[in-house]
N, C-alpha and C positions, 0 to 999 in steps of 0.2 A: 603496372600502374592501375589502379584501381575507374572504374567505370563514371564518366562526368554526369552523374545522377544526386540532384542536392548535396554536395560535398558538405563537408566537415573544415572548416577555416581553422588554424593557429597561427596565431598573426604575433608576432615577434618587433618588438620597437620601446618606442615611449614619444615622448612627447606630440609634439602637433603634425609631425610625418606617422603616427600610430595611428591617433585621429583622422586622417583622412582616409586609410586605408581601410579603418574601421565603418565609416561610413560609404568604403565604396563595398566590400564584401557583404555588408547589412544588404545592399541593396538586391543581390544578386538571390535565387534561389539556392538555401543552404538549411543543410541538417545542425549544424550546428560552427559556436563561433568561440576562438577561446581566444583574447587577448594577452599575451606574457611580454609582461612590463617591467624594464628597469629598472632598479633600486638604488641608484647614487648619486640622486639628485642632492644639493645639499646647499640650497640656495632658497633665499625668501620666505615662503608659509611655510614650505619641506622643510626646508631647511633645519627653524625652529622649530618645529616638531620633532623631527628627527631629535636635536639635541635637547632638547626640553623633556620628551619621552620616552626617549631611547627607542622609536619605534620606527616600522624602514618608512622612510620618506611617503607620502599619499598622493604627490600631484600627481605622477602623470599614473597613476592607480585611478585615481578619480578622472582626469580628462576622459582617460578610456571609457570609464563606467559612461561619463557624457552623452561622447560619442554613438552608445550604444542606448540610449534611451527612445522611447517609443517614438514616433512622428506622429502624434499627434496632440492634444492641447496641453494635456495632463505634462507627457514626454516634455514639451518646448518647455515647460514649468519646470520641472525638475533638471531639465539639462542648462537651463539659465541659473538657478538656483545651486547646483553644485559648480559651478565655473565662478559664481557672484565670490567679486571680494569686497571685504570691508575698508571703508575709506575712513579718514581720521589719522589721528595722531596716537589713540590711547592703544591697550594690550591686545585689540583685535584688528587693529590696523594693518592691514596688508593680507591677512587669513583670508582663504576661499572657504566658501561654507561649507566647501564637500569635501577637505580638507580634515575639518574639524569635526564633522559626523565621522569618518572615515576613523580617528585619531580615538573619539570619545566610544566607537563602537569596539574597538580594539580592546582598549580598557574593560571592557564592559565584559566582552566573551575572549578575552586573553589570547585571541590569537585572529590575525590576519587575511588567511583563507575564509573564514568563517564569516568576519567581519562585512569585508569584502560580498560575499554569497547572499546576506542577509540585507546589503544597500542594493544589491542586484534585485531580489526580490523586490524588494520594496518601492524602486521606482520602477518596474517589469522590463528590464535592461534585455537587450534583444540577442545575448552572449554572455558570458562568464569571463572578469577579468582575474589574472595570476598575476601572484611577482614571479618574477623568473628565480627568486631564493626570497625565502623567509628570514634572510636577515641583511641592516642596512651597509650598503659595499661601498666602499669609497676609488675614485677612479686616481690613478698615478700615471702621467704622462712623462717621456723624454722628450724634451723640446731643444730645438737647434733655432737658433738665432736670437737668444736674447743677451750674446754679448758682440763684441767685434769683432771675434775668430768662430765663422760661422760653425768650425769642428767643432767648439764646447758644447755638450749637452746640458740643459739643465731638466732635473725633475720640478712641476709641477703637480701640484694634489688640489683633489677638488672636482667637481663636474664642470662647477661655476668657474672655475679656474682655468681650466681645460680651454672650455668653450670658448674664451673671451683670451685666450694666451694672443700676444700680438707675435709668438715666436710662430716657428712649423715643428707641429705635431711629428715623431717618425715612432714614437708606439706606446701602448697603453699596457697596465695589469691592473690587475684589483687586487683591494685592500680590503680584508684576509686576502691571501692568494689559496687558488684552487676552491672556491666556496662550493657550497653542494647544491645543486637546482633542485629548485620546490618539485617534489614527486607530482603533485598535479601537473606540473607545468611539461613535465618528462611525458606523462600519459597522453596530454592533448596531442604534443608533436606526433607521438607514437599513432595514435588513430584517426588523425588528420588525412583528409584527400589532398588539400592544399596548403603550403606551410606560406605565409611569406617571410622575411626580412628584409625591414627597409620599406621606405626612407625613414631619413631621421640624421639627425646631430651623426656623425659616422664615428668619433671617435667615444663619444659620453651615451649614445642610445643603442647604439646598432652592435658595435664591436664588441661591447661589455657582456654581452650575451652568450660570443664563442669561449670566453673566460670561466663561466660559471663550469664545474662539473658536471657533466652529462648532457648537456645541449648536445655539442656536436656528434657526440656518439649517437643520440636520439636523432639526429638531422640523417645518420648513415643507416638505421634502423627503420625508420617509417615510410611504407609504399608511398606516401605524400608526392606531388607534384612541387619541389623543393624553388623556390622563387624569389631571388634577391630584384626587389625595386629601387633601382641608382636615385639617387637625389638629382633635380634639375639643375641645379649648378652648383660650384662648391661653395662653401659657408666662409663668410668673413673669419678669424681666430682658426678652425681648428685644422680646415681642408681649404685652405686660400690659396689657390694657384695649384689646386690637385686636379689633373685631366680624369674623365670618367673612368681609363684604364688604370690612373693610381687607384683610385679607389676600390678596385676588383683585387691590383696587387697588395692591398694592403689589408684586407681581408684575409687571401692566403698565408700573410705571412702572420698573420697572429694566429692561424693558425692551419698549417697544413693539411689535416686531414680534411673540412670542410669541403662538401659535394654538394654542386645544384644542379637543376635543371633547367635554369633556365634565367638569364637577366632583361629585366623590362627596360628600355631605356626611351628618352624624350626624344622621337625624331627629330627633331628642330636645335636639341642640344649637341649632334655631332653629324651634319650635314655633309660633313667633307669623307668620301668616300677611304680615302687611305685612314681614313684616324679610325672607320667604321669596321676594317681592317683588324686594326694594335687590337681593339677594342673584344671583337669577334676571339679573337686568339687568346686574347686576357680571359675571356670568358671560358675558352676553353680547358683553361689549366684546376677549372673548378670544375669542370666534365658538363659545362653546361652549353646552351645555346643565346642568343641574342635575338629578343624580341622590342623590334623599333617602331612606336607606338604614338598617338598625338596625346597626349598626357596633361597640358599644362589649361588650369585655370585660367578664364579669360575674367573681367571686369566688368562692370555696364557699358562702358565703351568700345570691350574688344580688343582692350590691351593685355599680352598675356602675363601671369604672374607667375614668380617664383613657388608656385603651390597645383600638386596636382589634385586634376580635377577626378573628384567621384565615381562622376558616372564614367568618364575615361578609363580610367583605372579599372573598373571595374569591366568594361570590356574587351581591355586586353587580356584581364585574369579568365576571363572565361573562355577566350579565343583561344588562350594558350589551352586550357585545361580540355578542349575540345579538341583539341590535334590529335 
């Protein structure tokens, strides 16, 4: 394992669990930052673009780019500004404007990495975001419970579908199956000090990643400090009633060869020492360890939230990388 001297970050996610992480590594002293971002969103501004353009989905491409903008005036400008969406009823109604830069720059230099590179420049994004594939993937889930013989499986298609099933999730592929991971995105893991994955959606953000071709092989190839971050509690629709330890099992089983070093998890989210236990041993079938950590956002008040916090995150990631 390589020396904890300004690391190199590959941060692996999507949506608003990508976002925090991305803000909590920005803060950290780092060589550099590579966000690789999901492409199967297919819901709302994405959505229609994706289908209107044929082009891969830009929200959580653009959250990221967000996330990763300067902190200060200029930065708050442009990170308000690509999150901004339009209100109304007519053709721009519901679009994020960083959505639509993102869509229109595409168009312009015909391809996505590039795209991407040049709204980076542009607002002096403080990292470089990837799709984890260059093209748009769609998620296909088997769900159990959406009749009255809990054995029926049904498939589900869709991210948006996925996310919001009132059935249980027991596993996902993408549509194409075996797609090929964007080579940039193969390169950051590879020369990465510190990889994470997670948090996030677990079966629409996080998992859809072991899917692609060459992730995981690149996960068993890069000296990186390999780092799965558990979600604070499970999600209504896809992981409702999943203990911290399904979640680690269900990871392995989409895909077995899959090695970490290490899982963050919310001290407060498994307090009772025997579940701390499953949990440890869960951890172990991924060759990693258990790092129990205070993690969760508090409020003006002090109440804590279902969202981890920044600077938290950020000090376990260092704490670990300094063992």
């Amino acid at each position: 394992m390589k020396t904890p001297h300004s690391p190199a970050f590959a941060c692996l996610g999507g949506g608003h669990g990508l976002f925090q992480t991305l803000r909590a590594v920005r803060s950290l002293d780092h060589r550099s930052i590579d966000a690789i971002v999901t492409v199967a969103d297919d819901g709302g501004s994405s959505g229609r673009i994706r289908k209107e353009l044929r082009q891969v989905p830009p929200g959580d491409l653009r959250m990221a780019l967000a996330a990763l903008a300067p902190f200060d005036d200029t930065g708050q400008v442009w990170e308000e500004t690509l999150q901004h969406r339009f209100g109304g009823h007519g053709a721009l109604a519901g679009h994020a404007v960083g959505n639509l830069l993102l869509a229109g720059l595409v168009d312009v230099l015909g391809d996505e990495i590039k795209a991407l590179d040049l709204l980076r420049a542009t607002i002096r994004a403080e990292g470089r975001v990837l799709p984890v594939c260059a093209r748009p993937l769609d998620i296909a889930a088997e769900v159990s419970g959406l009749d009255d013989d809990p054995r029926i499986m049904r498939e589900v298609r869709g991210q948006v579908a996925v996310a919001s099933t009132p059935g249980t999730v027991r596993r996902v592929r993408l549509i194409p199956e075996h797609p090929k991971a964007a080579p940039e995105a193969l390169q950051a893991i590879e020369q990465a000090d510190i990889v994470t994955l997670g948090p996030g959606s677990w079966f629409s953000s996080v998992i859809p990643h072991l899917l692609v071709d060459g992730i995981t092989e690149a996960l068993a190839r890069t000296e990186a400090m390999r780092v799965v971050v558990l979600n604070l509690s499970a999600e209504p629709g896809e992981t409702a009633g999943f203990s911290a330890e399904r979640h680690l099992h269900i990871l392995a089983q989409h895909d077995h060869r899959l090695r970490a070093d290490v899982v963050i998890v919310d001290s407060q989210m498994i307090p009772n020492q025997s579940d701390r236990v499953h949990l440890e041993r869960a951890a172990k079938s991924l060759g990693a360890r258990i790092g129990f950590y205070d993690l969760r956002e508090e409020d003006e008040d002090g109440l804590l939230l279902d969202r981890h916090d920044p600077a938290k995150l950020a000090s376990a990631l260092l704490s670990e990388y300094q063992q």
